[in-house]
C-alpha positions as CSV (number, residue, x, y, z in Angstrom):
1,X,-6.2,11.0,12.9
2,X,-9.9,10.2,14.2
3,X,-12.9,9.9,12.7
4,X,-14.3,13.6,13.1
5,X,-10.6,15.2,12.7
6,X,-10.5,17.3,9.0
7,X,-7.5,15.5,7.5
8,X,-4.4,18.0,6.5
9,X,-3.4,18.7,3.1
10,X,-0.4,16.5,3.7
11,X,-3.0,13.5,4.3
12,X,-4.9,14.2,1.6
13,X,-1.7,14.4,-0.6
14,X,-1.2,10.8,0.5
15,X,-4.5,9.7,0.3
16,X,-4.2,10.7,-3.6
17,X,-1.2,9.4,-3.9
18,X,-2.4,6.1,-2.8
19,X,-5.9,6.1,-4.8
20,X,-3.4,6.9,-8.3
21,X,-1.4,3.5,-7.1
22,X,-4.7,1.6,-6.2
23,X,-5.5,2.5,-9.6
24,X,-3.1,1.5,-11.1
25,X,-3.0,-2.1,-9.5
26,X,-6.6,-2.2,-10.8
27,X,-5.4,-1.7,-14.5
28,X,-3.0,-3.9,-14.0
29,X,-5.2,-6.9,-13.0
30,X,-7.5,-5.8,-15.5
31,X,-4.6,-6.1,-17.9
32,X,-3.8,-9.6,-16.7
33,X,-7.6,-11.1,-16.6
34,X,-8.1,-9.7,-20.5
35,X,-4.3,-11.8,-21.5
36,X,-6.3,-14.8,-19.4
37,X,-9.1,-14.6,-21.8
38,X,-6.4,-13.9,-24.8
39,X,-5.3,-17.4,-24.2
40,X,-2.2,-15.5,-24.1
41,X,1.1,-18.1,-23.3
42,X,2.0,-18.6,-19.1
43,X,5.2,-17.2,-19.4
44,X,3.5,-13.5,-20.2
45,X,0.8,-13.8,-17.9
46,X,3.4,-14.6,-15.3
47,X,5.6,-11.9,-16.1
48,X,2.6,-9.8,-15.2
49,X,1.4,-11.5,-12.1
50,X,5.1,-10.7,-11.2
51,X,4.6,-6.8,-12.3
52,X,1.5,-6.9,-10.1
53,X,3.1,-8.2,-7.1
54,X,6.0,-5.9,-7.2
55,X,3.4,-3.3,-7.3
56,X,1.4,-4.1,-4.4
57,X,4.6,-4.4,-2.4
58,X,5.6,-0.7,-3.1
59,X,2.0,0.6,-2.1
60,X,2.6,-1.5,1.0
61,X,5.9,-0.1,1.6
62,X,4.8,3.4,0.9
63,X,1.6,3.1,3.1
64,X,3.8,1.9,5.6
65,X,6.5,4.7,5.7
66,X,4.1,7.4,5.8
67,X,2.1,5.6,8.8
68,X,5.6,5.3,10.6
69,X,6.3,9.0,10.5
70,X,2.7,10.2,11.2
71,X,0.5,8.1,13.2
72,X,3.4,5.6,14.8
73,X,5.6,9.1,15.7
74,X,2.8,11.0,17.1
75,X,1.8,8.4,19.3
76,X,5.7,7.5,20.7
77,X,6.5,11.5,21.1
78,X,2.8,11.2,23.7
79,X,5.0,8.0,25.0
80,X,2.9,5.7,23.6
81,X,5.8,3.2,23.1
82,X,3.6,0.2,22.9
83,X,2.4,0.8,19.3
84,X,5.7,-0.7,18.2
85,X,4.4,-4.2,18.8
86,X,2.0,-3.1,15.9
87,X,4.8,-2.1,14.0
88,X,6.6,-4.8,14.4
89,X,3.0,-6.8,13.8
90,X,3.0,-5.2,10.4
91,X,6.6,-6.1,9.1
92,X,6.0,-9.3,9.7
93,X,2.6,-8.7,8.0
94,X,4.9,-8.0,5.0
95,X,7.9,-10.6,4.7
């Protein structure tokens, strides 16, 4: 989509979808900086910090997915083939 396009409901459905996850991820290292100042034992923390990562991975993963059947399949049905050296640039992005 560019800059002066009105974004569809569908992209504002995922744009609110993503905002609730951000939102989340926000609690969560909110979560894990008050346990910090707790004192609260490594192991927990950790356990979080794992939580946390897991978390960011699935937004990544879902930001991903929708981007690889809207922006990445538009472009390749107008035969723009070479944006799959980006998508390829992002997985590796994500190992």
């Amino acid at each position: 989509m560019k800059a002066n396009e009105k974004p569809t409901e569908q992209v504002e459905d995922v744009k609110k979808s993503i905002i609730v996850r951000i939102n989340r991820l926000v609690g969560q290292l909110e979560g894990i900086k008050r346990m910090v100042n707790e004192n609260r034992i490594c192991d927990d923390i950790l356990v979080q910090l794992a939580a946390f990562n897991s978390s960011i991975k699935s937004l990544a993963n879902y930001m991903i997915e929708k981007h690889m059947y809207t922006s990445v399949l538009d472009s390749i049905k107008k035969g723009n083939v070479e944006i799959l050296s980006d998508v390829v640039h992002l997985f590796k992005m994500f190992q």
